[in-house]
C-alpha positions as CSV (number, residue, x, y, z in Angstrom):
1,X,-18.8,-41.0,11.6
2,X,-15.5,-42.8,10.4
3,X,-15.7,-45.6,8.2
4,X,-14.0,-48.3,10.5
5,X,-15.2,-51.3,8.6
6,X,-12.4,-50.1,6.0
7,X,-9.5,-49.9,9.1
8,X,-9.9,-49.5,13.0
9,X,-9.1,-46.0,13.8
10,X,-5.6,-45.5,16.6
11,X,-7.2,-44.7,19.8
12,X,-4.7,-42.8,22.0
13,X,-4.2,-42.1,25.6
14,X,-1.2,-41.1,28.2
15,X,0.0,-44.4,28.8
16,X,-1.5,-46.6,26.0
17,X,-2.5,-46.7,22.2
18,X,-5.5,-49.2,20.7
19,X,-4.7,-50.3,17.4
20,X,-5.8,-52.6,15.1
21,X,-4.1,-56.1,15.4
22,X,-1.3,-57.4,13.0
23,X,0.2,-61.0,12.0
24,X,3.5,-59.9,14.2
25,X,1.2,-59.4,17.4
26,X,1.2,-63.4,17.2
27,X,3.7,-64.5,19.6
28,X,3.7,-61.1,22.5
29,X,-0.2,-62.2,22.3
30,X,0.7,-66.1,22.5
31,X,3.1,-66.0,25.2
32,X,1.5,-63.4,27.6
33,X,-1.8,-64.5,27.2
34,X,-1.5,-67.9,28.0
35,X,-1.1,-67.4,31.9
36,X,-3.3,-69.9,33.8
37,X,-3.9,-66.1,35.5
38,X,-5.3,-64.7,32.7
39,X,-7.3,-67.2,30.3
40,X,-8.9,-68.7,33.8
41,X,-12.7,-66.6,32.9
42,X,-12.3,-67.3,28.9
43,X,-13.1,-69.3,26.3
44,X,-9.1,-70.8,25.7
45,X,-7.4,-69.0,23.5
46,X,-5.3,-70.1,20.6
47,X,-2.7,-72.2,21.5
48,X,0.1,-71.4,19.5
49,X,1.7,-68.3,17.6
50,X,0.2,-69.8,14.4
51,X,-3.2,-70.0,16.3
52,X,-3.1,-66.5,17.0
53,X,-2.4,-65.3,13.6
54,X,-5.1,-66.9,12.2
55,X,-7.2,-65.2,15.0
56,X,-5.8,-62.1,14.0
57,X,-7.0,-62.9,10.3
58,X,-10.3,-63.6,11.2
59,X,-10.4,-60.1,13.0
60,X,-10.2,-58.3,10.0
61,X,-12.8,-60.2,7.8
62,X,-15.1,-59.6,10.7
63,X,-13.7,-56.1,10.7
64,X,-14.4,-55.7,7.5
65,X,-18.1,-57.6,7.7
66,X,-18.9,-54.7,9.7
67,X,-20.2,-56.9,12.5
68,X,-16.5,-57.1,14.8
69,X,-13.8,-54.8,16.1
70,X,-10.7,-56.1,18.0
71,X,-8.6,-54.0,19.1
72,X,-4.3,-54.5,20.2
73,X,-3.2,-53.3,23.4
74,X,-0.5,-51.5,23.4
75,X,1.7,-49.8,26.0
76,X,3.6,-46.5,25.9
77,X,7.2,-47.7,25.3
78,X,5.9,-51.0,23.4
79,X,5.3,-51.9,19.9
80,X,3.7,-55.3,20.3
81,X,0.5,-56.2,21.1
82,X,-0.2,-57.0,25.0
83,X,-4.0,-57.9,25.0
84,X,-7.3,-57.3,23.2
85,X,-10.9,-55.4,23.5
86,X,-13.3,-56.7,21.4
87,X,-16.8,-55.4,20.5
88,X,-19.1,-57.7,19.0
89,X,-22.6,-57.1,17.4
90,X,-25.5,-58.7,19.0
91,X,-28.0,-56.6,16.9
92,X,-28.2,-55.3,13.4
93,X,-26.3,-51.8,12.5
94,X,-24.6,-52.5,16.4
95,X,-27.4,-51.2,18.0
96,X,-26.9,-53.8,20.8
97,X,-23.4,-55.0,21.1
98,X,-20.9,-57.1,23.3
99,X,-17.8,-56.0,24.9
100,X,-14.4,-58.1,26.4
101,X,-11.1,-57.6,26.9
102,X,-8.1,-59.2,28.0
103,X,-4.7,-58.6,29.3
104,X,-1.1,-59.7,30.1
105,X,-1.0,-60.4,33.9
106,X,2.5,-58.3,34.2
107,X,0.0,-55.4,32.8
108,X,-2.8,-55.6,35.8
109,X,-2.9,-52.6,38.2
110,X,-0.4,-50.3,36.0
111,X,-3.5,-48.1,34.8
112,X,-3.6,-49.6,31.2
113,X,-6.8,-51.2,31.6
114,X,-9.2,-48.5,32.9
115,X,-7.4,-45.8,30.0
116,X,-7.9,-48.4,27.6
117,X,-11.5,-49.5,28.5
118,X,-12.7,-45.5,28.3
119,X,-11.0,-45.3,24.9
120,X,-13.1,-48.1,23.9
121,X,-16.5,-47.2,25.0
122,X,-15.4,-43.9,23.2
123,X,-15.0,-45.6,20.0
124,X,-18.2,-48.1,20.6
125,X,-20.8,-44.8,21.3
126,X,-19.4,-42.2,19.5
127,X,-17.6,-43.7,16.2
128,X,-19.7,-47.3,16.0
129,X,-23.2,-46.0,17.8
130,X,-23.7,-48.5,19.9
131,X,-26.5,-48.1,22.3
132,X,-26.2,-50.6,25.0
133,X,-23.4,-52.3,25.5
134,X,-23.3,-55.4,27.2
135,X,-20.8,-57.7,29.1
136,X,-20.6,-61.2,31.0
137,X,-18.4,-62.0,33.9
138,X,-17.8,-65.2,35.9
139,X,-19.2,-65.4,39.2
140,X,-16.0,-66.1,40.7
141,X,-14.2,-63.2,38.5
142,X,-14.3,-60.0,41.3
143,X,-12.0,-58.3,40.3
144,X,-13.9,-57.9,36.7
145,X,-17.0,-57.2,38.1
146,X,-14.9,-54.7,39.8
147,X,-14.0,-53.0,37.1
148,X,-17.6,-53.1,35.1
149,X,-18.6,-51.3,38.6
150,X,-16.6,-48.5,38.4
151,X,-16.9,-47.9,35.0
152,X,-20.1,-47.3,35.3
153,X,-21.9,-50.5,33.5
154,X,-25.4,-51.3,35.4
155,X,-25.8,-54.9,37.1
156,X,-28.8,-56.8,35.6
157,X,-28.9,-60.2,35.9
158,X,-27.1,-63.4,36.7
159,X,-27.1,-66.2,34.2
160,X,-27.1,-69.6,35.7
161,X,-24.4,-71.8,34.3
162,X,-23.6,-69.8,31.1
163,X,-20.3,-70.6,31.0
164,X,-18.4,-73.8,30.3
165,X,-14.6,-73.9,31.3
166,X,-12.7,-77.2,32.2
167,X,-15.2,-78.8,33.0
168,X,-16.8,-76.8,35.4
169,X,-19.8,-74.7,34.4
170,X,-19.7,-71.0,36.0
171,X,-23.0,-68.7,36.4
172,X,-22.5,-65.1,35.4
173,X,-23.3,-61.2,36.0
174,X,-24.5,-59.4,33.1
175,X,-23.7,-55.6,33.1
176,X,-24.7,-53.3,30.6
177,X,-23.8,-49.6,29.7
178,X,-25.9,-47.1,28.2
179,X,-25.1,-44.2,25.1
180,X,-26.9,-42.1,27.0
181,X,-25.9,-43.0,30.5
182,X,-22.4,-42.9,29.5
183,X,-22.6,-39.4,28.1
184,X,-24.1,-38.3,30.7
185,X,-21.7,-39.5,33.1
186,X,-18.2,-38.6,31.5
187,X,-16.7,-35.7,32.2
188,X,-14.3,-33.8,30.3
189,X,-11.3,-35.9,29.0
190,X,-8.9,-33.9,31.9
191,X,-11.1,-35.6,34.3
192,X,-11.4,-39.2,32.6
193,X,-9.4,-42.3,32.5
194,X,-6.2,-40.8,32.5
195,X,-3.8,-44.2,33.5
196,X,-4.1,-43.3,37.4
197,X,-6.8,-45.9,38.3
198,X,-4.2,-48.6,39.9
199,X,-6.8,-51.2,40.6
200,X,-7.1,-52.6,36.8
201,X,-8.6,-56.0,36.6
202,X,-7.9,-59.1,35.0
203,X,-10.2,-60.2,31.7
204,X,-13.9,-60.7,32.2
205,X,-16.8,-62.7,30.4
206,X,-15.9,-65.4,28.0
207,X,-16.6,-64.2,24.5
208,X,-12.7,-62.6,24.0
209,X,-10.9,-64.8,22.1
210,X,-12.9,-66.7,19.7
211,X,-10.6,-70.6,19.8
212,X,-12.4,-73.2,17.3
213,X,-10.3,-75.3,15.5
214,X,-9.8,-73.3,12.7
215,X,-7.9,-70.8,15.3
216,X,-5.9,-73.6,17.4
C-alpha cells in the first residue's frame, strides 16, 4: 500500500490523468467551475482565484492529516485542472468514507467522468482501503443519480431536507459502494471505464468543495 498521505499517487487513463491539485489549478478551477450549471447541487464554491488556492492549500494539510484526498481533473491534451474528486473519511483508518466530484460543463458527456470516477474508486479500495463508500445526491440531480446507477453504487436511503442551497432545502439519495461488491463486479481493465461511456453527468452531493470563509 502507497503512502499517499506523503503525495497523491497520478492516476492514469486513455483520455484523462488524476493528479494532485496545485496553486496554478486556481483560476481553470475558478472560471469553469463557477457555471450556474455546475455548482447548482453544491455547497458554493470559492469565489475567486484567490478562494481556490487557499482550497487547494487546505487539500494538502488534509492530505497530509491522512483524513482527505482531492484529486485535479485533467484531460488528455490539458495541463490545468478541470474539476475535482474528493474522498473524505467518515470513519477512522477510512474504513467508511465519502466520495464527490465535480466538473467543467464543456467536460459533460465527453467520457472523462465515468474514466475518471473508475480511477477513483481504484485508488479509494485498493491504495486507501476503503470499505464502503458513500455518496449524496440532490433529489432533483438525475443525471448524478444516473451516474451512481451505473457505476454500480447501491440506492439506500433518501434524506429529507439534508441539503441547504439558496434558500431552498433539497432531500437526497444516498448510494453506497462496497470493496467487495466492487471487486466483484469489475472486470479486467480492457473491459472497464475506458472514456467511451458518453452519458457523463454533472457533479453530485454537496460535500465537494469545502467554501467557509477562510476559502472565499
Amino acid at each position: 500500500m502507497t503512502h499517499w498521505q506523503d503525495g497523491l499517487p497520478t492516476l492514469t487513463g486513455d483520455g484523462v490523468t488524476l493528479r494532485e491539485l496545485r496553486r496554478g489549478d486556481s483560476h481553470s478551477l475558478f472560471s469553469l467551475l463557477s457555471d450556474d450549471q455546475v455548482a447548482q447541487f453544491i455547497s458554493p464554491p470559492p469565489t475567486s482565484p484567490e478562494g481556490f488556492e487557499r482550497f487547494i492549500a487546505w487539500t494538502a494539510k488534509q492530505r497530509a492529516a491522512g483524513t482527505y484526498a482531492c484529486f485535479g481533473v485533467v484531460p488528455r491534451g490539458l495541463t490545468e485542472a478541470v474539476g475535482v474528486f474528493q474522498v473524505r473519511q467518515l470513519q477512522p483508518d477510512f474504513d467508511v468514507a465519502e466520495w464527490g466530484f465535480i466538473l467543467a460543463h464543456s467536460f459533460w458527456g465527453t467520457g472523462i467522468f465515468a474514466e475518471a470516477a473508475h480511477l477513483v474508486l481504484e485508488f479509494a479500495f485498493d491504495t486507501v482501503g476503503v470499505h464502503r463508500l458513500e455518496a449524496r445526491a440532490a433529489v432533483p440531480n438525475g443525471r448524478g443519480h444516473g451516474a451512481l446507477s451505473k457505476l454500480g453504487a447501491f440506492h439506500e436511503v433518501r434524506l429529507r431536507k439534508s441539503f441547504w442551497r439558496d434558500g431552498v432545502r433539497y432531500d437526497q439519495m444516498m448510494w453506497s459502494i462496497l470493496a467487495e461488491d466492487w471487486r466483484e463486479a469489475r472486470g479486467p481493465r480492457s473491459q472497464r471505464g475506458n472514456g467511451t461511456n458518453r452519458d457523463d453527468s454533472p457533479p453530485y452531493g454537496h460535500r465537494h468543495l469545502p467554501s467557509g470563509p477562510d476559502l472565499h
